[in-house]
N, C-alpha and C positions, 0 to 999 in steps of 0.2 A: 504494500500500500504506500502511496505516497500522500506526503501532507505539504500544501502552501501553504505560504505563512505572509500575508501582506502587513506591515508594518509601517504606520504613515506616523505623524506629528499631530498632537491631540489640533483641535479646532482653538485659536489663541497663541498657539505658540510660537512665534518668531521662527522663520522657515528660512535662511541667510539663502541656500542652494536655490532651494524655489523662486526666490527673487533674481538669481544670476540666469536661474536659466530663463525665468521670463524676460531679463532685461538680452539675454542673447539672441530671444528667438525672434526681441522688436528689431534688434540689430540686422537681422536676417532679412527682414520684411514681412514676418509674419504677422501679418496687424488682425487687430481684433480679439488677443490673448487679452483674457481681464484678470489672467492670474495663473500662479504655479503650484504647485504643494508638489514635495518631490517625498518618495519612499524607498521603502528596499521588499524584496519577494525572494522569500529562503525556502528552496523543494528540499525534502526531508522525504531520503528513502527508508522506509517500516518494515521490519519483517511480522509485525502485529497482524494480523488480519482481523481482529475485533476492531469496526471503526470505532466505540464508546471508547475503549480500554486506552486506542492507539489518540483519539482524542483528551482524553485527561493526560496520555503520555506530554502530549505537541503545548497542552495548553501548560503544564506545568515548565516545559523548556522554555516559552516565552517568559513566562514571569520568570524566572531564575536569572536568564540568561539574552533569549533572542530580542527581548524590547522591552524599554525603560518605562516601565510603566506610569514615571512619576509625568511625564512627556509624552507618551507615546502608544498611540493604539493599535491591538494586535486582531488580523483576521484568518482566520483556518479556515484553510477548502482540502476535505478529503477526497483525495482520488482513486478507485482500484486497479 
């Protein structure tokens, strides 16, 4: 089983990347961006095959480990 894991910047939080790359993409010509929020997405190969089991496994990694929770929001997508 695999698990995504999307990880973005709570909703308030000063995003510095997301601002560079919105000010790169106006450099570019891309007009009409009203804004950026930038993340990270971590595939996590499972040898679990219980999704529940292998879901408390991924959600306990993120709080530990994969995203700051004090900042930052965590999403799982189980894949088989």
């Amino acid at each position: 089983m695999k698990a995504r894991v999307t990880v973005t910047l709570k909703k308030g939080v000063l995003d510095p990347q997301g601002k560079a790359i919105h000010g790169a993409l106006s450099t570019l010509g891309f007009d009409g961006v009203e804004g950026v929020r930038q993340g990270k997405l971590i595939e996590i190969e499972l040898a679990d095959g219980d999704r529940e089991s292998a879901r408390r496994k991924v959600e306990a990694m993120c709080e530990k480990l994969l995203a700051n929770t004090l900042i930052e929001n965590y999403a799982i997508d189980l894949v088989n």
